[in-house]
C-alpha positions, 0 to 999 in steps of 0.5 A, a space after each residue: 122720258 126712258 129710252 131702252 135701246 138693245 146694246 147690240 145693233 143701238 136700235 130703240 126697242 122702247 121710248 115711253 114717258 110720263 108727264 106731270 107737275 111738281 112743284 120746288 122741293 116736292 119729289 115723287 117715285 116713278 115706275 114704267 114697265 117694259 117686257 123684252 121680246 129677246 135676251 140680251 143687253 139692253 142700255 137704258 137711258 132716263 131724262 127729265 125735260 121740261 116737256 116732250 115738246 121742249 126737251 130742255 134737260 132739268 137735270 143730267 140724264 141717268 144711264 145703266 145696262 140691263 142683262 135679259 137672260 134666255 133662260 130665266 124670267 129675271 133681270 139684272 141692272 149694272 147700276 144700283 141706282 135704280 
């Protein structure tokens, strides 16, 4: 599940989530898209639960910060992780 909440008021501006299977060992790379309506910083926070019914954490979750820009159609994530 990624949540992406605006840094300044904490509200939630996108919960989505993908769900699949995998076995022990197998990996896979992800991607979800998202557009901000607004310039500003954004905290993005990454789980991986059993399921959305059963929010049992497999792993701890992943957090960074992203930087929206007024003047420019680009980003920036303070963690290069991502």
């Amino acid at each position: 599940m990624i949540q992406i909440q605006n840094e300044d008021d904490g509200v939630t501006v996108s919960l989505s989530w993908i769900t699949g299977s995998l076995v022990p060992k197998q990996s896979m790379i992800l991607s979800q898209a998202w557009t901000p309506f607004a310039s500003g910083n954004y905290d993005v926070q990454i789980f991986e639960w059993e399921s959305i019914d059963n929010p049992d954490a497999l792993s701890p979750p992943l957090s960074t910060t992203i930087k929206v820009d007024e003047n420019s159609s680009n980003s920036q994530l303070e963690d290069d992780r991502f």
